[in-house]
C-alpha positions in Angstrom: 43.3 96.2 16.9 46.3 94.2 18.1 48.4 91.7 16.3 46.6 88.7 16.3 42.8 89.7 16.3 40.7 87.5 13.9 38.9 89.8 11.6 36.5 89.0 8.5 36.6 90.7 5.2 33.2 92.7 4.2 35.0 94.2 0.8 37.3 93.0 -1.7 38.5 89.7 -3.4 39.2 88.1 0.0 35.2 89.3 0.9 33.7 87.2 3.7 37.4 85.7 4.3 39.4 85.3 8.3 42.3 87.3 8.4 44.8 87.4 10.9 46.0 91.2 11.6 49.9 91.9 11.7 49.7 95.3 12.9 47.4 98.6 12.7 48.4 102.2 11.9 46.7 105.0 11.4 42.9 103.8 10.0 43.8 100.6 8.2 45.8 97.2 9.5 47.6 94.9 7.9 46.6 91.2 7.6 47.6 87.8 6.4 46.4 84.5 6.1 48.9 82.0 5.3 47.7 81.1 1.7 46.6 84.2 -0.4 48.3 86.7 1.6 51.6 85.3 3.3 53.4 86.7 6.7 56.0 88.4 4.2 54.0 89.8 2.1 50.6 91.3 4.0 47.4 93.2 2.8 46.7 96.6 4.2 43.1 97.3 4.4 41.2 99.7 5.8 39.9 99.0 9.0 36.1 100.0 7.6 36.4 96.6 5.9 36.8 94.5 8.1 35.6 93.1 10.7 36.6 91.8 14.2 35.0 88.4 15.1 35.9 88.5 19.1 38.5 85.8 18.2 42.3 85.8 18.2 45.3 83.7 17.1 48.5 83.1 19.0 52.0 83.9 18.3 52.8 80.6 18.2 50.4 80.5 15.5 52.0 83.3 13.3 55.0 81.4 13.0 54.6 79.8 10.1 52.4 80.0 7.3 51.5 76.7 7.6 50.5 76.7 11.1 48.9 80.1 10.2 46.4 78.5 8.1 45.8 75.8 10.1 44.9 78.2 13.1 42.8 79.8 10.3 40.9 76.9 9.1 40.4 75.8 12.4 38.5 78.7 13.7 36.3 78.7 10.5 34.9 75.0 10.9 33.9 76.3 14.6 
């Protein structure tokens, strides 16, 4: 998965949550979302749980928190 892919949460707290991924390594990637889990301070989860919706956020987008979430939000209502 590349930086900026949309993915969904099937396990955890954040379950049935969009994620933003920050980078992937080695079976697991590391996402964000602007409000639980910031740009600073990411999630690594396994890549088994999640999953990718076909959607993806800019890196204008990733700026910010903020604009993160927003970018988030958006895609969710749609």
């Amino acid at each position: 998965m590349e930086k900026g892919t949309v993915v969904k949460s099937l396990a955890g707290r954040d379950k049935g949550r969009l994620l933003a991924v920050m980078q992937s390594e080695n079976g697991s990637v590391l996402v964000c979302d602007g409000k639980e889990r910031p740009i600073d301070r990411p999630k690594s989860k396994n890549i088994r749980h999640v999953e990718c919706v076909g959607l993806s956020v800019t890196e204008n987008d990733m700026r910010t928190n903020k604009a993160l979430k927003k970018a988030l939000r958006q895609l969710m209502q749609n």
